[in-house]
Every structure is written in C-alpha cells, then in structure tokens.
N, C-alpha and C positions, 0 to 999 in steps of 0.2 A: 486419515489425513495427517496424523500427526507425526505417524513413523514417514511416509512420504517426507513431510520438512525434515526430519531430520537424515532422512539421508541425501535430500539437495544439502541439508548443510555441512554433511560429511563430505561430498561431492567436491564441494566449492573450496574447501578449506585443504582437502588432497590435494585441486588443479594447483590454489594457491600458491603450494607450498612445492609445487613440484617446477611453477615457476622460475617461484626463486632459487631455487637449489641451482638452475641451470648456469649461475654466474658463481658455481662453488669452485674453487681450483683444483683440480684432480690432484693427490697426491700419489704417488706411485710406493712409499714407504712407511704406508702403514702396516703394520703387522696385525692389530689386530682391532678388532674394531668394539669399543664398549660403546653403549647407547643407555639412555635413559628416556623415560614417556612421559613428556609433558601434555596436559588437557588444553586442547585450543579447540574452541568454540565445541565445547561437550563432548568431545568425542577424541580418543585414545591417538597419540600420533608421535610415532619415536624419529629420534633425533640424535644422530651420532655425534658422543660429545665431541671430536674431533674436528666434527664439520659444524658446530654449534655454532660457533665464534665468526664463523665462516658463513650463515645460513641468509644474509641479507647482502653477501658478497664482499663487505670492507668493514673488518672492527673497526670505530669510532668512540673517540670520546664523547661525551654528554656535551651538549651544543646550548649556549646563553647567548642570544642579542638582546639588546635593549633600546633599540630606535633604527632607524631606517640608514640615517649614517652607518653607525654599526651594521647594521644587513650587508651594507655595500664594504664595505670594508673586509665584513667575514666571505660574503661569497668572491671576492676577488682574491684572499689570501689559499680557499679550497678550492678554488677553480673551478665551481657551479657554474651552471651554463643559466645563461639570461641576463637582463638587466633589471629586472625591478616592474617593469613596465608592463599592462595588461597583453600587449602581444608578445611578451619574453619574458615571462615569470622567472622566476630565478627558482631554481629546481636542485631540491634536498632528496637523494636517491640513494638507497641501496645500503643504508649505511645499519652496522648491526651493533646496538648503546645497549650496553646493560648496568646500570647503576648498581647490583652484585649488594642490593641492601640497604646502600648510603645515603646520607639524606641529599637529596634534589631531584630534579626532573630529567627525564633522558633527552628531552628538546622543551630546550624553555625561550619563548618569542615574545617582546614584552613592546606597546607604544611602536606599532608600524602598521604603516599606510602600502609601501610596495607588493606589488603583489609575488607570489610564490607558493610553490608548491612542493611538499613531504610525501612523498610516495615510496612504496615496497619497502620498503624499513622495519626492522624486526626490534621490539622499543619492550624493553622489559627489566626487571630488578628494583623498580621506583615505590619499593614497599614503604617505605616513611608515612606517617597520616598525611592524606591529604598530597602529596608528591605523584605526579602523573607523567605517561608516557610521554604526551606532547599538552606542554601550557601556556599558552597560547593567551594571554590580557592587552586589552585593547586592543586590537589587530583587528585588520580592517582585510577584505582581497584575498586570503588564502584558501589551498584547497588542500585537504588532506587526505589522499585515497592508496587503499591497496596495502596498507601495511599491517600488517600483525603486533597488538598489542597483548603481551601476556602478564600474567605478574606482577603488578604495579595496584598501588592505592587507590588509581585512577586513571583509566586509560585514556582521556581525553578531558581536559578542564583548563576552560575560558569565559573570555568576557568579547565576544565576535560581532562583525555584522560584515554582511556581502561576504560570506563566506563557504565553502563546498566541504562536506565530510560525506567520504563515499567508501563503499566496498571495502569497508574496514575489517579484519576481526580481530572483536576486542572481548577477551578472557581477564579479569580481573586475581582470577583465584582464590582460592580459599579465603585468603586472608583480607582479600579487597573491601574496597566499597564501593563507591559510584564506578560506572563504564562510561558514559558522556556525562558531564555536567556541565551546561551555560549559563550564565548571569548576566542578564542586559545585552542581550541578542537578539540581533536584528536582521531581518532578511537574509538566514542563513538554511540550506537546506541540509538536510540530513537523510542521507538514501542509500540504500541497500548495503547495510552494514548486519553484521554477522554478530549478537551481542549475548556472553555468555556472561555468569557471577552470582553473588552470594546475596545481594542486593538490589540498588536500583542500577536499572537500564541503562536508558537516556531520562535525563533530570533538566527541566529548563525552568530557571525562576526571572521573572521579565521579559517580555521582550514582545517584539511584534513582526509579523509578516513573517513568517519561518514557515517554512513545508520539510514535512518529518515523512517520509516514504517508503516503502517496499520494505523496510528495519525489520530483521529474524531477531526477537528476543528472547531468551529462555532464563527465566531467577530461578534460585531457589529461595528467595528471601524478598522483603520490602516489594517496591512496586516494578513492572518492565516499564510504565512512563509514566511522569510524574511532572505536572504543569501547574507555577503557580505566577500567577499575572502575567498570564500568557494569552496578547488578542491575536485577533485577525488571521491565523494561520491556520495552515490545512496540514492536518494529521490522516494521511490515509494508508491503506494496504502492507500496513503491519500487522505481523505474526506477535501476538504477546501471550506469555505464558508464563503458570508456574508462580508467580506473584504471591505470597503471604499475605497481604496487605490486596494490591489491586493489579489488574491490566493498563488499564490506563487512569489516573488520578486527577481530576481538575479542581484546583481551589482558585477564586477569583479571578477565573479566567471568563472571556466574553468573546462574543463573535466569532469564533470559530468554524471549520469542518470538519468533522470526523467521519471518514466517507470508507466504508468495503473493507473496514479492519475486522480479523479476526481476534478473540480475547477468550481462550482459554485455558482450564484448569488453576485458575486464579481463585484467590480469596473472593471478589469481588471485580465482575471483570469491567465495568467501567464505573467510575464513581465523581458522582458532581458534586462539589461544593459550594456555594458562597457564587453559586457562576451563571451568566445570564446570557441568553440568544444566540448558542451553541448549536449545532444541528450532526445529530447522529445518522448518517441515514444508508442502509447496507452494512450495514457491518451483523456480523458471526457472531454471538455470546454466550456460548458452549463450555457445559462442564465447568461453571466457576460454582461456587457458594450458593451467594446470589448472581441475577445476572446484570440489572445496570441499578445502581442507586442515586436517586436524584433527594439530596437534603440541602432547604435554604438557599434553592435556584430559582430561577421566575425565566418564559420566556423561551425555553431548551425544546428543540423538535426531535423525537423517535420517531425515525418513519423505516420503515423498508427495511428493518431488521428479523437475523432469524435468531430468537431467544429463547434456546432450549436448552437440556439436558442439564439444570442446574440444580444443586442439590436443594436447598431453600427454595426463593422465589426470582421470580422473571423481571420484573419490576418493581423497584419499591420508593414511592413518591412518598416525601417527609416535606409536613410543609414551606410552602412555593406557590408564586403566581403561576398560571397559565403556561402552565406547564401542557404539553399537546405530544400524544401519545397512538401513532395512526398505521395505517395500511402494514404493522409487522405479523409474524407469523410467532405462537407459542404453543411449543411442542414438549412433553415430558418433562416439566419442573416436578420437581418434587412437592415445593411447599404450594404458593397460588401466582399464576402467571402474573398478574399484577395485584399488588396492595396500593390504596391511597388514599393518605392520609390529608392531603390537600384537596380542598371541594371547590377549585377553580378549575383542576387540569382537565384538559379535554383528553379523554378518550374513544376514539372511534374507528369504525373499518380496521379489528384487527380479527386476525383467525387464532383462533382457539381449538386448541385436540380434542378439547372436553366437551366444546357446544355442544348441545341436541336437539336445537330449534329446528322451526321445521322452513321450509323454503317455496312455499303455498306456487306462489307465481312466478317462479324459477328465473329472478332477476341477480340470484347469486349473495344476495343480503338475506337473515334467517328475521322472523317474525316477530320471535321473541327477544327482548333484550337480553345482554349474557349482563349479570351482576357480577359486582370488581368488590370484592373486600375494601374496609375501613369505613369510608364516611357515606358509607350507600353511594355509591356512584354505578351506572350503567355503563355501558359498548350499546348503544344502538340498532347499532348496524352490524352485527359480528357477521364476518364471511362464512359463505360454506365453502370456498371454494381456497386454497392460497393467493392471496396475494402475488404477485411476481409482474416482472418483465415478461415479454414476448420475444421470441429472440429466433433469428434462420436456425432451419435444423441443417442447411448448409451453404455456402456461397451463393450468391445468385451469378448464374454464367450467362454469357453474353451467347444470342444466339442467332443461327444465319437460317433461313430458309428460302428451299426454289420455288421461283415464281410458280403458282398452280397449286403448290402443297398447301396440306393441310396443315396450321399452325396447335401445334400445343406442349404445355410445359407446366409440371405439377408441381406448384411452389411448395414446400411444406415448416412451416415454423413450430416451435414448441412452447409453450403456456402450461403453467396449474392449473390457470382455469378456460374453461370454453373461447373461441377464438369466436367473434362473431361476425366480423363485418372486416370487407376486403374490400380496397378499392385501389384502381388504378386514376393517376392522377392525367394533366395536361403535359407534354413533352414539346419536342420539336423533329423535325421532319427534315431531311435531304436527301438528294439524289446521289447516287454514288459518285463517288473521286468530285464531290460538289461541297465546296463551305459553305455557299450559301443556303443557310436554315430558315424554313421559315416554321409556324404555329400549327401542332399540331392538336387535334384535339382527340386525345389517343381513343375515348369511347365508339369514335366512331368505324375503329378500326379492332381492338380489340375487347374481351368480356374477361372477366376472372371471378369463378363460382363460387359459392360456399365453404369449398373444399381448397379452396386456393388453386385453382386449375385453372388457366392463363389460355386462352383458345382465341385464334382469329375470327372475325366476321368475313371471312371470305372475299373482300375483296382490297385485299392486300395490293402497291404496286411495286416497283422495284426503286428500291432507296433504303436509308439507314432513318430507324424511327430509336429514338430514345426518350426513354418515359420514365415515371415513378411509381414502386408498384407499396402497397402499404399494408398492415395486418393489426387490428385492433381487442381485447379482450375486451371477455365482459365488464370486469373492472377498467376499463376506458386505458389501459397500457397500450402503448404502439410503438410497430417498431417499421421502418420504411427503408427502402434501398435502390437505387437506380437499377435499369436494366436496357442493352441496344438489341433490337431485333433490325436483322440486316434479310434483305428480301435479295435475292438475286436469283439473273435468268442466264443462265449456263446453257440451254439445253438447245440445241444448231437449230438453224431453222431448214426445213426440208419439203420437198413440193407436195404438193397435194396431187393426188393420180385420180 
C-alpha cells in the first residue's frame, strides 16, 4: 500500500508540474541546458535553472497587503481579475517569489475580509524562522490551491476562518519546520494537499469546525498532525506517516471525528491527550510503535478499526473515564492488543488474532472471555469472526424481462463474517410509459434465498417494479441498494390453428 502512495504521489506532483511548465516561454537560444534536482513532495524532480525563474510563468516580487483597502488598491495596480466579491474573487495566479533567503514572506495577506484566491504559484526561498510561503493573519474567504511550496520555514501559516487550502504541494526541506500551521481557525477545510518535511505536517492550535481531508503526509520528524484545542471538526482519509513523535496528536481537543485515516510507520500512530468525546472509527493503525494511546481522556469511541502490525501494543488506555473500545479488529502486535490501565473503559466485540475460545452455538461471539492486561479487565464477547461492513461484490443492474420468462439474478456481496439474512423490502409498481405508481408489495411477487438469489414467483405482469433489496451479517452490519425489474411483452401475438 505504501509504495502504491507514493507513486500516486510521484504521479500527482509529475502532472503538476508538467502543468505548469506549459506557460514557460520557449526560448530558442539557449545553448545549453544546466539543471539541478530539487525534492518536491519526496520524490527527485529536475528543474532547468534557466526555466526556474520561469516555472510558475511570471517572476514576481514578494507580495505585502494589509487590509482590504490595500487588496483593492494592489489588484487594480496588477491587473488581477475580480473584484473582492464571493462571485469574483480577486485571483493571485502564476506568479513565481523566491525570497533567495531574505527575511519575509513570499505572499504576506494581513486583516481582510475580500475574498481571493492564490493558485499555481511556485512560493519558495522563505527560509528565516518562522517566515512562510503564504501568511495569511486574520483573513477571512480565501482559497489557496495548486501551488507548489518548496523551501520555506513554513509553507503555509495563519490565523483563518471560511477559508479553502487545497491540492497543495508543500516541501518545507531539510531545513524547515512546520508545512501548515493555523491558530484560531475556524471553519476552514484542508483537502488533498501533498505534504512532505523534517517536522510537523499540518499543526492547528484553536479552532473549531474545520474538516482536514484526503491530506498525503509523509515526516521524517515530530508529528504528520498535531491538534491542540481543536473542537467539533472532522479529520478524515488522511495518509500519515513517518512521525517521530505521532500520526496524528490530540491534546484538549473535544468533539471530534476521526473517521477512515490511515496512520502509519509513526512513533505512535494516534495519540490522545487531555481530550474528551472524540470518535475514532475506520481508521488503519499499521506499523506504528504503538498503535493508538489514550492518556487523561474520558468519553473517546474506537470502533471499526484495523489495529495491527505494531511494534509494541495496539491500544494503550492510561487512566481515563469511559473510555469504550468496540467492534475493531487486532492482528500481529507485537507487545498485547490492548493494555488498561483505566477500570471504567468498556471494552467489547473486538476480534483478536490470538483468541482460542470456542464458539459452542455458532452466534459468532467465542464463550470464553479474552483477558486485557493492567487492571483485569475482560472482552466479553470477543469475535470469532472479523468485524466488518457488508458491501456488493458488484453494482446492482437494473434488469428487464419477457413476459412468460423465468426471473433470476444472483446477488452476491462480501462480508468477513457469515452473511445471514436477506430480504427484499416494499417498492412501488407501474405500468409501462405510466407515472402513475401505485404500492407494491414486492413479496408477493418476488423471493430471494439464502444465497442471495433473487427469483420471481411466477406470476409477474407487464410494468416497471422497483424495490429494495438488502443483505445483513451475523454481526447485524447491512448493507441495502435499490433495484427496477422491467417486465415486458415483445413477443407478436399469432393465431392459433
């Protein structure tokens, strides 16, 4: 899986970049061509100096506003297209800032409300501490997508709210430190950015209502994300890796989602602090240390996680209330799937590699309890079977038959564990090239077996039946999907001799 990311993220950063080059000016006298290879988002990519300067189409100086007056004033004197206004953002394009060292920002936006947008811009040389490709205080309405951050102390660092950071990639280098950082951020997303460095990731201290999404992170150092009094916001289907420190980091953070991330080869791939009524649930915890640590939280749900291949342990509760730890799957830790040292947290219905109970009356729960290291705590109910979703093993297609024929159609889904119970629900019923529908009650027309095989009761008539057909595990998962069976009579009518 891992080499797969990383050549979507060699992919992404090639198209990128092959984009941009397309607004290079040909020159016809060049004689000869020297290059040198700079790292943008982990992976080797040369760069004719010649056409360096040239690579985001128009050198540029380093760009200061400081109020919305000033905005208007700078994009009327550069001849930006917009006005300020949510349908005509005023649009920063193309432009290629290298600060070559110096101390400041390569785009510094300070105290504005207009909206606008930075895109394909190649933002690099902001090595000073603390000096960033794009900085961005107070600012309210921007979007920042598509551009290449290399080089810089900080590839992105603000103070935002109602704000877009998208399809970034941001390389810090060797020398960096942060790649995003926000402070008092508010209903700002953060989605499919490209984030390489020596350090942290993405870094948010405050804020609320933020969705952090689809983010490829790769450290060699500190955390790939790091939240500290960070509510209400949904962190999902991020790649985090490589973290010294952690995948993802929460300290007095609350109400959260953390939903289908993956987190590994980290120190520690997700780590709670000080943090209460967070919900982890589908997320990947592969190959880290340990794989989630909860110290000094109350209230935090693990559900529907797969928490394997970790060097240490799978889980490790330090005390905490009600802390609830359910339906995941723990496969090949090294040290013990879960420790816990808190004797409120519930733990239950999870699967374990190691169980050997036995399953007497085959309801999918093993007999004997599985014991949890630290304060004698039990599992229950440990699975014999995984846990999981039900899910089509392929589209459900809509299908037509002639009057007289025999109906059938072998549904087939996929489950870890035993699929048991199938049933077709209540639909509605018309006559062909007819809207008016009325109540069907599909039982009395169709059956669907054990097997999930879908067969008419024979007395089908001509019209369009659409129904709901549904598939349930023994662990009570399901999954449901519309389906139209169209009944038609094609066939001439001819005399009888």
């Amino acid at each position: 899986m891992k080499n797969r990311e990383r050549c979507f993220t060699l992919l992404v950063s090639v198209l990128l970049l092959s984009l941009l080059m397309t607004n290079i000016p040909y020159s016809t006298d060049l004689q000869e061509t020297s290059s040198q290879t700079e790292n943008i988002g982990n992976h080797d990519i040369t760069i004719n100096l010649e056409m360096k300067e040239h690579l985001a189409g128009v050198v540029h100086a380093p760009i200061t506003i400081g109020s919305d007056d000033e905005f208007n004033t700078t994009a009327f004197v550069e001849g930006w297209v917009g006005n300020g206004s949510q349908d005509s953002p005023f649009i920063i394009e193309n432009y290629d800032i290298d600060r070559g060292g110096a101390s400041g920002h390569c785009i510094n936006i300070q105290n504005t409300s207009v909206y606008f947008v930075v895109r394909e811009c190649y933002l690099t040389g902001a090595t000073q501490l603390s000096d960033a490709g794009v900085y961005l205080w107070n600012v309210s309405n921007c979007e920042i997508s598509n551009n290449i951050f290399f080089n810089n102390s900080v590839g992105i660092y603000g103070r935002l709210e109602n704000c877009m950071i998208s399809e970034n990639l941001v390389d810090v280098g060797v020398g960096g430190d942060r790649c995003i950082a926000f402070y008092h951020t508010n209903y700002t997303q953060i989605v499919g950015n490209n984030i390489t460095g020596p350090n942290n990731g993405i870094r948010i201290s405050n804020g609320v209502s933020n969705e952090i999404r689809n983010n490829h992170i790769e450290m060699s150092n500190g955390d790939a994300m790091n939240f500290s009094n960070v509510d209400n916001s949904t962190i999902s289907e991020n790649h985090c890796s490589g973290g010294s420190i952690m995948g993802i980091e929460l300290f007095l953070c609350d109400n959260n989602l953390f939903d289908n991330n993956l987190c590994i080869d980290n120190y520690i791939g997700i780590g709670l602090y000080t943090s209460a009524n967070n919900l982890i649930d589908f997320c990947s915890i592969l190959g880290n240390y340990d794989g989630i640590k909860v110290d000094d939280s109350s209230l935090n749900r693990i559900l529907g996680c797969n928490i394997s291949d970790n060097t240490n342990d799978g889980v490790f509760v330090e005390p905490g209330i009600a802390n609830i730890i359910v339906w995941n799957e723990f496969w090949n830790n090294t040290g013990d799937h879960i420790v816990n040292a808190a004797t409120s947290t519930g733990i239950d219905f999870n699967f374990y590699d190691d169980y050997i109970g036995s399953d007497m009356n085959g309801d999918g729960y093993g007999e004997e309890a599985y014991s949890i290291p630290g304060v004698g705590s039990f599992d229950y109910h440990p699975l014999v079977f995984q846990p999981g979703i039900v899910e089509w093993s392929h589209t459900l297609v809509d299908k037509t038959v002639e009057l007289g024929d025999m109906f059938s159609y072998d549904i087939n889904v996929t489950s870890a564990s035993p699929v048991y119970n199938w049933e077709i629900d209540n639909g509605q019923y018309s006559m062909l090239d007819d809207d008016d529908y009325e109540l069907l009650i599909t039982s009395q027309y169709f059956m669907i077996d054990n097997d999930g095989v879908l067969s008419d009761k024979g007395n089908l008539k001509v019209g369009i039946y659409q129904f709901g057909i549904y598939a349930t595990n023994l662990y009570g998962f399901s999954t449901g999907a519309g389906l139209t069976v169209t009944v038609e009579d094609t066939t001439s009518p001819s005399w009888i001799t």
